[in-house]
C-alpha positions as CSV (number, residue, x, y, z in Angstrom):
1,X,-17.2,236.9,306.8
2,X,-19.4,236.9,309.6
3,X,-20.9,240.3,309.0
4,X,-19.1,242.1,312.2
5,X,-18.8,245.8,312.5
6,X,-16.0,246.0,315.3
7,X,-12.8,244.0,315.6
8,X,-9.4,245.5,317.4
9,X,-5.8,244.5,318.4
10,X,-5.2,242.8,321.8
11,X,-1.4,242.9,323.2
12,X,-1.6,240.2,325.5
13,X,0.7,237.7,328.0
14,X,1.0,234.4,326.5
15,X,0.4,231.6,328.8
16,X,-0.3,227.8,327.8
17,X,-3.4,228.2,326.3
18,X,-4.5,229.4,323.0
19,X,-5.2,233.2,323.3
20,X,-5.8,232.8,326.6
21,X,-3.0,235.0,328.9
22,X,-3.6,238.5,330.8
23,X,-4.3,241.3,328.4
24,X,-2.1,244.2,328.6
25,X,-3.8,246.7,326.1
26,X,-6.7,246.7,323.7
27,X,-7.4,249.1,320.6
28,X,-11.0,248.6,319.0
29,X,-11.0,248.8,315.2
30,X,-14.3,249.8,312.8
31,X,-15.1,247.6,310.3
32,X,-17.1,249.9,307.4
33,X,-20.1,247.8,305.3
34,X,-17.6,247.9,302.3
35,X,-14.0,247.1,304.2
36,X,-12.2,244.4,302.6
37,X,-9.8,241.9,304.2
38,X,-6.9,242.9,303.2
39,X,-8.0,246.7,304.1
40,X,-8.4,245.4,307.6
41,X,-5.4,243.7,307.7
42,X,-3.8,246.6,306.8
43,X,-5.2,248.5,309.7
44,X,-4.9,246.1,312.0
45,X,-1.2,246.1,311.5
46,X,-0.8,250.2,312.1
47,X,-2.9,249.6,314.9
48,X,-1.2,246.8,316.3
49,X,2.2,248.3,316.0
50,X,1.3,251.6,317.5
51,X,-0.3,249.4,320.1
52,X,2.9,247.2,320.9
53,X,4.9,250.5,321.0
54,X,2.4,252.1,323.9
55,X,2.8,248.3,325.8
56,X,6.7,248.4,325.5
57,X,7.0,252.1,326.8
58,X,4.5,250.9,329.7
59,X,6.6,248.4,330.3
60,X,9.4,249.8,330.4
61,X,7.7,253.1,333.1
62,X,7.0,249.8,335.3
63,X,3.0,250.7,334.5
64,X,1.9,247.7,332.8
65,X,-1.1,246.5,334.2
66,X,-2.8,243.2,333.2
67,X,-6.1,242.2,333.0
68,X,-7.1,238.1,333.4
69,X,-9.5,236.7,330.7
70,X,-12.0,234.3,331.5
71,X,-10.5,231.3,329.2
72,X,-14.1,230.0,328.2
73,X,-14.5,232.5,326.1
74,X,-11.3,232.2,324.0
75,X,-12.2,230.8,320.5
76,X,-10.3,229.1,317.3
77,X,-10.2,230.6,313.9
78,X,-10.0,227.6,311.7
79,X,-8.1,227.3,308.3
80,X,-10.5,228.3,305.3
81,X,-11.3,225.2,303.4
82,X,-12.6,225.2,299.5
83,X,-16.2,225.4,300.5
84,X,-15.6,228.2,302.8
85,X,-14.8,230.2,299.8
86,X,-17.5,229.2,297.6
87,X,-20.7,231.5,297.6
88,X,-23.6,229.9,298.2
89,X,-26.6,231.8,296.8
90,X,-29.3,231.0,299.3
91,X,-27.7,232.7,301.4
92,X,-28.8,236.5,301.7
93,X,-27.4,239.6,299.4
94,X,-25.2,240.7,302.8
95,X,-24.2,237.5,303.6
96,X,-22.7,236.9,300.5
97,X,-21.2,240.1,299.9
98,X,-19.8,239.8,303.4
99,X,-18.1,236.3,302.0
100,X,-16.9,238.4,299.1
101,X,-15.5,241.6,301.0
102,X,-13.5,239.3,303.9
103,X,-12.0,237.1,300.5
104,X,-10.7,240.4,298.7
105,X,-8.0,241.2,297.3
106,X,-6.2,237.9,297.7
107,X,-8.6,234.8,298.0
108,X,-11.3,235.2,296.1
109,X,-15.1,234.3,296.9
110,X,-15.9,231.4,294.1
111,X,-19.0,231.0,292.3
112,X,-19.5,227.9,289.5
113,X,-21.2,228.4,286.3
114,X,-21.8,225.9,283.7
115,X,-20.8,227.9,281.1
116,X,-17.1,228.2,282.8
117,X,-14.8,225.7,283.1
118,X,-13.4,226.4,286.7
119,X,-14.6,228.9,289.9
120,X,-15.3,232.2,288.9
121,X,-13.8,234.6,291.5
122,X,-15.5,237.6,292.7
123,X,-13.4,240.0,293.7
124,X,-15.9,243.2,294.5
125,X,-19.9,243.0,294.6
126,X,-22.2,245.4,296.6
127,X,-25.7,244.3,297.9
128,X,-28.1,245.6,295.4
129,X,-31.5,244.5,297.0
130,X,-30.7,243.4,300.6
131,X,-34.7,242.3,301.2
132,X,-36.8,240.9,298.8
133,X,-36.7,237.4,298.2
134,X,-35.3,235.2,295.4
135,X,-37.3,233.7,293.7
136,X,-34.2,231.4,292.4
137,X,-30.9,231.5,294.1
138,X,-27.9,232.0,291.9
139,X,-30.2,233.7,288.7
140,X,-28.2,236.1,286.9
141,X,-29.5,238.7,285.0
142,X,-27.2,241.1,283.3
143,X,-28.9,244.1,281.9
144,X,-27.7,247.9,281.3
145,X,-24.0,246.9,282.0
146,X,-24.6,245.2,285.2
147,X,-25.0,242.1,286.6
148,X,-27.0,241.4,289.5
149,X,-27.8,237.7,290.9
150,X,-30.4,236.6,293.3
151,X,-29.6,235.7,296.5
152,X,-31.7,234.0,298.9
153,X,-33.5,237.3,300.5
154,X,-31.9,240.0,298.3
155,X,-29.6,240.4,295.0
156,X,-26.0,240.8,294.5
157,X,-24.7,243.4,292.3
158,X,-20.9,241.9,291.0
159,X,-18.9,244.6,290.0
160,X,-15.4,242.9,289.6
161,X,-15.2,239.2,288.4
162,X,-12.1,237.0,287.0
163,X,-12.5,233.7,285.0
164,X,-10.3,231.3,285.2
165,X,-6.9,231.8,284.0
166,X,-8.1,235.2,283.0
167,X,-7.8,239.1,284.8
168,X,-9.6,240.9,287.3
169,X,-12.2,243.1,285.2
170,X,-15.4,245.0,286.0
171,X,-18.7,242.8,285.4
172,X,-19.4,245.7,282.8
173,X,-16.5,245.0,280.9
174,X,-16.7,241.2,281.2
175,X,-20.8,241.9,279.8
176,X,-19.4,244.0,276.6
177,X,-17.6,241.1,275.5
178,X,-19.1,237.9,276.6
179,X,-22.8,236.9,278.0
180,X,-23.4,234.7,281.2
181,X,-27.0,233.3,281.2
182,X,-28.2,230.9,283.3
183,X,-27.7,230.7,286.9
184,X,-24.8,229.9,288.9
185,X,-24.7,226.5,290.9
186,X,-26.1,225.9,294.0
């Protein structure tokens, strides 16, 4: 969500604080400009059980060697609430398709239309126009099977949307049957 291009696995001692023990072993992961969360998740895990593996057999040579962290810079990943799902459209094109990305395939980033009773979720989106500025957050404007909204610098390109109660489809096959005008709230 918060645009990074690196995360990893850390195999670490656990000692009373939170994240805060000696580590043992680190692996650095890539995150790519169109990784999704549950991608990562799913390379984080391969990673992280290789990594365990190399700690236990370190272990278990007597070569384990930890390393102290400096406890002031251990942080706390707090529960996602409602609004930290909802887009909000004055942000820029990456931001929001960075929102959308980290949400996919299982959470969903939410926009609210009018027009809709309930959050729209979207599912994929790709940043379209990453520098020009909006001239109204939220705008939609669906034209030649595509629908691109403003963002705050930038516009959005959604290419996979669900309506409430509804399926995951592509924003071109949600345009050949239905229109969404407007703008989507702020």
């Amino acid at each position: 969500m918060a645009g990074e291009r690196e995360t990893g696995v850390s195999i670490m001692q656990m000692d009373e604080g939170l994240d805060t023990g000696p580590v043992a072993l680190q692996r650095p992961a890539p995150i790519g400009p169109d990784t999704t969360g549950g991608e990562l998740t799913d390379a984080l895990a391969s990673i992280g059980a290789e990594a365990v593996i190399e700690v236990l057999a370190s272990i278990e040579d007597s070569g384990l060697t930890l390393t102290v962290q400096d406890s002031l810079f251990a942080t706390y990943a707090s529960k996602l609430t409602d609004e930290d799902k909802t887009i909000r459209w004055e942000r820029s094109a990456g931001e929001v398709h960075d929102l959308v990305r980290a949400l996919a395939p299982g959470i969903g980033a939410r926009a609210f239309h009018p027009d809709v009773d309930g959050p729209l979720k979207i599912w994929r989106s790709a940043v379209a126009d990453g520098e020009r500025s909006g001239t109204e957050p939220g705008r939609i404007h669906a034209e030649n099977q595509r629908m691109l909204v403003e963002c705050g610098v930038g516009a959005l390109e959604v290419l996979q949307l669900q309506t409430p109660g509804g399926r995951r489809v592509s924003a071109r096959d949600f345009l050949l049957g239905r229109r969404l005008e407007g703008a989507f709230e702020a």
